[in-house]
C-alpha positions as a Markdown table, in Angstrom:
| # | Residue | x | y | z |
|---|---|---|---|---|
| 1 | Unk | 26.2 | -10.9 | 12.1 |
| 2 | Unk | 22.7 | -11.9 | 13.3 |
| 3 | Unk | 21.7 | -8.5 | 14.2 |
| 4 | Unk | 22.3 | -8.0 | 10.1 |
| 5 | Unk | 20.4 | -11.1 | 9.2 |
| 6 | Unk | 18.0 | -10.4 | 11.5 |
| 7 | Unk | 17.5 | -6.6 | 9.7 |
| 8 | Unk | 17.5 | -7.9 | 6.1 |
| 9 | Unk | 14.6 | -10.4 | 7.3 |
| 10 | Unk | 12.7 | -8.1 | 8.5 |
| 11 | Unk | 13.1 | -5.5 | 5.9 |
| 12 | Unk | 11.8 | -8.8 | 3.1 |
| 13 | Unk | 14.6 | -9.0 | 1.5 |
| 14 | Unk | 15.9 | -12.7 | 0.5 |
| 15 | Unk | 19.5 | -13.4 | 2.1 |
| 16 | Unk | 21.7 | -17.0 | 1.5 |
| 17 | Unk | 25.2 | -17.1 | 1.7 |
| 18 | Unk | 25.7 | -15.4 | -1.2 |
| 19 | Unk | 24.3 | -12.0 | -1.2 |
| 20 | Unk | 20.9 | -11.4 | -3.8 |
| 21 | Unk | 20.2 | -8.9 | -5.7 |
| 22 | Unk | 16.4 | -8.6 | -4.3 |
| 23 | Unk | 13.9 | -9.7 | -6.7 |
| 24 | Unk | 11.6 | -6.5 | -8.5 |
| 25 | Unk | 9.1 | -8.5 | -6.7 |
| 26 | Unk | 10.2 | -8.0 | -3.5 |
| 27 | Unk | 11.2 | -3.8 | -4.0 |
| 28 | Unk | 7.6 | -3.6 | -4.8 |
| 29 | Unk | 6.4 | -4.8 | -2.5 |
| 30 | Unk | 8.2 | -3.0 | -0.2 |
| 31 | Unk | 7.7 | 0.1 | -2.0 |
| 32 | Unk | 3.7 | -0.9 | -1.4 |
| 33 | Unk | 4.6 | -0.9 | 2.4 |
| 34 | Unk | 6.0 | 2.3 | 2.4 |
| 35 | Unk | 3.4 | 3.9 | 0.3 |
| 36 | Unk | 0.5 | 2.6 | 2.9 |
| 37 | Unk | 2.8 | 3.6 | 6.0 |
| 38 | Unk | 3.2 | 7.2 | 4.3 |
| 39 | Unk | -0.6 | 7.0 | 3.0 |
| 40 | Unk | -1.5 | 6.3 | 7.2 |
| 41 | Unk | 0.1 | 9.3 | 8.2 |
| 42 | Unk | -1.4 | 11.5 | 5.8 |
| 43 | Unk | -4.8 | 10.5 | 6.6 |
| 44 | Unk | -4.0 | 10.4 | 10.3 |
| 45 | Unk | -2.2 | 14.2 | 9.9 |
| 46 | Unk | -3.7 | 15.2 | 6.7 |
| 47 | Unk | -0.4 | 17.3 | 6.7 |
| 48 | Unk | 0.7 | 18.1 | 3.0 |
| 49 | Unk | 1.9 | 14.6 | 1.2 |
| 50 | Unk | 5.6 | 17.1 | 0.7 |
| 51 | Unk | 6.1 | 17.2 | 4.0 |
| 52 | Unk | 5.0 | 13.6 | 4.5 |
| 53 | Unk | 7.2 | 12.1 | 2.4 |
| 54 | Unk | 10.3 | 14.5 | 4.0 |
| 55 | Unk | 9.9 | 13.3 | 7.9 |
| 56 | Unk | 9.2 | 9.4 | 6.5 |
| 57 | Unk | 12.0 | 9.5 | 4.1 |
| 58 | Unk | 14.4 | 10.9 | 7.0 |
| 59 | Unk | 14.1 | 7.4 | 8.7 |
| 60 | Unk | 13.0 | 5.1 | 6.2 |
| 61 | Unk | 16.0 | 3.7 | 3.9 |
| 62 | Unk | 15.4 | 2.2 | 0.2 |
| 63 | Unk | 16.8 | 1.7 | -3.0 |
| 64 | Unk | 16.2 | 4.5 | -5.6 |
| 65 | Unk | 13.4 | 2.6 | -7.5 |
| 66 | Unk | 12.0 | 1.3 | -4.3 |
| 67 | Unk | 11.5 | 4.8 | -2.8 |
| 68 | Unk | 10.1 | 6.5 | -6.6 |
| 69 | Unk | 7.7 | 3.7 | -6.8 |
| 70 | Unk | 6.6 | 4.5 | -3.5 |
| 71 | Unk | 6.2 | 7.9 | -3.8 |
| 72 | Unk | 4.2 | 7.5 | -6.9 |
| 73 | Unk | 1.7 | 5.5 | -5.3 |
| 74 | Unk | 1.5 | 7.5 | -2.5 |
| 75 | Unk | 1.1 | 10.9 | -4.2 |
| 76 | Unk | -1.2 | 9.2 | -6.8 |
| 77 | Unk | -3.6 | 7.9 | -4.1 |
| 78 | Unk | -3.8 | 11.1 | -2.2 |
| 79 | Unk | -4.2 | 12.7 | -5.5 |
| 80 | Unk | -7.4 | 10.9 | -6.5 |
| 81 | Unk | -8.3 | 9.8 | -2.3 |
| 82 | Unk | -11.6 | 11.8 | -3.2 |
| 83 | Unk | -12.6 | 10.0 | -5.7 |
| 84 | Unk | -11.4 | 6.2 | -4.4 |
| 85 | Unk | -13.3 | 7.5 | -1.1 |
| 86 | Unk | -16.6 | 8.1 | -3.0 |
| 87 | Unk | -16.1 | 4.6 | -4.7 |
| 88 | Unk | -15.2 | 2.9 | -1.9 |
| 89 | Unk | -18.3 | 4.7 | 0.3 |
| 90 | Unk | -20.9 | 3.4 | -2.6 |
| 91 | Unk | -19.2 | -0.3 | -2.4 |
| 92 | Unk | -19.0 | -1.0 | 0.7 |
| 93 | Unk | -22.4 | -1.0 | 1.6 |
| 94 | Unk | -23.9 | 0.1 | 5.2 |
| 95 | Unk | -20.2 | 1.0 | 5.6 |
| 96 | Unk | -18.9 | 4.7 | 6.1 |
| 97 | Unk | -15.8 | 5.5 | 5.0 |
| 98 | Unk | -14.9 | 7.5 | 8.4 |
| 99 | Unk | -15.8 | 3.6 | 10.3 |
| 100 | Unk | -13.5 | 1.6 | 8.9 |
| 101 | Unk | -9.9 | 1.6 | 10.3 |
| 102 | Unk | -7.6 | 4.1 | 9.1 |
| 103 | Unk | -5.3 | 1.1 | 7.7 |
| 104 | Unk | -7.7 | -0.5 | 5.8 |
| 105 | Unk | -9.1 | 3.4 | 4.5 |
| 106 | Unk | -5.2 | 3.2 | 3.1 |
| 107 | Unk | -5.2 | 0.3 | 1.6 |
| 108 | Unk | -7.8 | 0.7 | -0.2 |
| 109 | Unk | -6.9 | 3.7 | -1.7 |
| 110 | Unk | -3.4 | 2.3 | -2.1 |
| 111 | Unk | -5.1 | -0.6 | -4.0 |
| 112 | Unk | -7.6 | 1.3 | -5.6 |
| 113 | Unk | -5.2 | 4.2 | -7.0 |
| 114 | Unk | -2.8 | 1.4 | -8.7 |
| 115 | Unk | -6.0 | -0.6 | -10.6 |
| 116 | Unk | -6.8 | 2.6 | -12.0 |
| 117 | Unk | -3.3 | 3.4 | -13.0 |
| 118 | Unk | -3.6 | 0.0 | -14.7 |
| 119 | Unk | 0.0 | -0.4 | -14.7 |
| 120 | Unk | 0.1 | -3.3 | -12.7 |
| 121 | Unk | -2.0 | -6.6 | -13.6 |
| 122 | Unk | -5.2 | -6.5 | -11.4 |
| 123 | Unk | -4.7 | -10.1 | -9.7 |
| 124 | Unk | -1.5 | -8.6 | -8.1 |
| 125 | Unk | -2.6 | -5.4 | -7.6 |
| 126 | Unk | -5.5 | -7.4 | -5.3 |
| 127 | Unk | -3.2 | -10.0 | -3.9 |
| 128 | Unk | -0.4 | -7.2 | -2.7 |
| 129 | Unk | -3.5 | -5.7 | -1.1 |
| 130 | Unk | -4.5 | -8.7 | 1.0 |
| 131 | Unk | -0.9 | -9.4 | 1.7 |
| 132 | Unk | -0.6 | -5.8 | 3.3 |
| 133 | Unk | -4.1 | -6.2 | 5.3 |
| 134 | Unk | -2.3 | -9.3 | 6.8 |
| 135 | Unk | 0.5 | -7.6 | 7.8 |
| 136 | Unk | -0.8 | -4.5 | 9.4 |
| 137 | Unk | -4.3 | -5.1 | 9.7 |
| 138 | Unk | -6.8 | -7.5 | 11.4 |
| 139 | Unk | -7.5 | -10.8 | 10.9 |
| 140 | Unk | -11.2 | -9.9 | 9.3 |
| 141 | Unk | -9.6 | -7.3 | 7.0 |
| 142 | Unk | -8.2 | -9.6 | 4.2 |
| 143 | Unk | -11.9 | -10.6 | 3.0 |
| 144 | Unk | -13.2 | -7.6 | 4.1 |
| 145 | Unk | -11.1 | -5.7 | 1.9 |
| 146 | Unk | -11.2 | -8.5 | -1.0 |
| 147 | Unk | -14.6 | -8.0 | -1.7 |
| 148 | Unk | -14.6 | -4.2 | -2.0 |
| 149 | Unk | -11.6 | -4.0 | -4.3 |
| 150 | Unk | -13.1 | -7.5 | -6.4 |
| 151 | Unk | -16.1 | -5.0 | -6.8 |
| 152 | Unk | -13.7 | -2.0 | -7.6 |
| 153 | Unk | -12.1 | -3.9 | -10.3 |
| 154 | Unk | -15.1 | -5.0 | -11.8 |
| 155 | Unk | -16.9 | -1.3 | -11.5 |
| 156 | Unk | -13.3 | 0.0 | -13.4 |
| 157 | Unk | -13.9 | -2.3 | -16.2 |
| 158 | Unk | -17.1 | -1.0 | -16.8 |
């Protein structure tokens, strides 16, 4: 039906006639998405990532892998947000942490936390970033946030 179509379009998964398998690609991405949405609510909350995860995962519907990716990233960043925080507080010069908008604040940890991990090639790590600013952030956010995690990569290889 076209209310289906419509859901699988929105939820970025590839459709054709014949139904895909979504690409690994694609699953991370989305597990990206939902590791900022539930990265968001903890900053907005700052309510135990447990109990996060719980009320998100109550209305939020994913694959297996999708969801433990996910969670990984999102219990990693709030894990280590202190430290990303004081990075991203020394990069982004005549910028306070508390000033920039909560999304971008989650992104960047997001971002930050997996170049770190260095599980994930650093050009993609970056990339998936941007995409995500220009999904839920502003139009200014993209370069904005470029330049801070371009200089967190390069202070990480140091």
């Amino acid at each position: 039906s076209a209310l289906s179509e419509a859901l699988k379009k929105f939820a970025g998964l590839r459709t054709s006639r014949t139904a895909r398998t979504p690409s690994l690609v694609t699953l991370r991405r989305k597990s990206r998405e939902f590791a900022l949405q539930m990265l968001f609510e903890w900053d907005m909350t700052r309510q135990e990532p447990a109990r996060v995860e719980q009320l998100f995962w109550k209305s939020a519907r994913a694959a297996e892998s999708t969801r433990a990716f996910a969670d990984e990233l999102f219990e990693g960043s709030v894990a280590e947000a202190g430290e990303i925080d004081e990075l991203v507080e020394k990069l982004a010069e005549n910028w306070r942490l508390e000033r920039l908008a909560a999304v971008d604040r989650s992104i960047l940890r997001l971002a930050i936390y997996e170049l770190r991990t260095g599980t994930t090639p650093p050009k993609v790590v970056i990339v998936e970033a941007l995409e995500l600013a220009k999904k839920f952030s502003s139009a200014e956010a993209p370069a904005f946030l470029n330049g801070i995690l371009d200089a967190a990569f390069k202070s990480l290889k140091t």
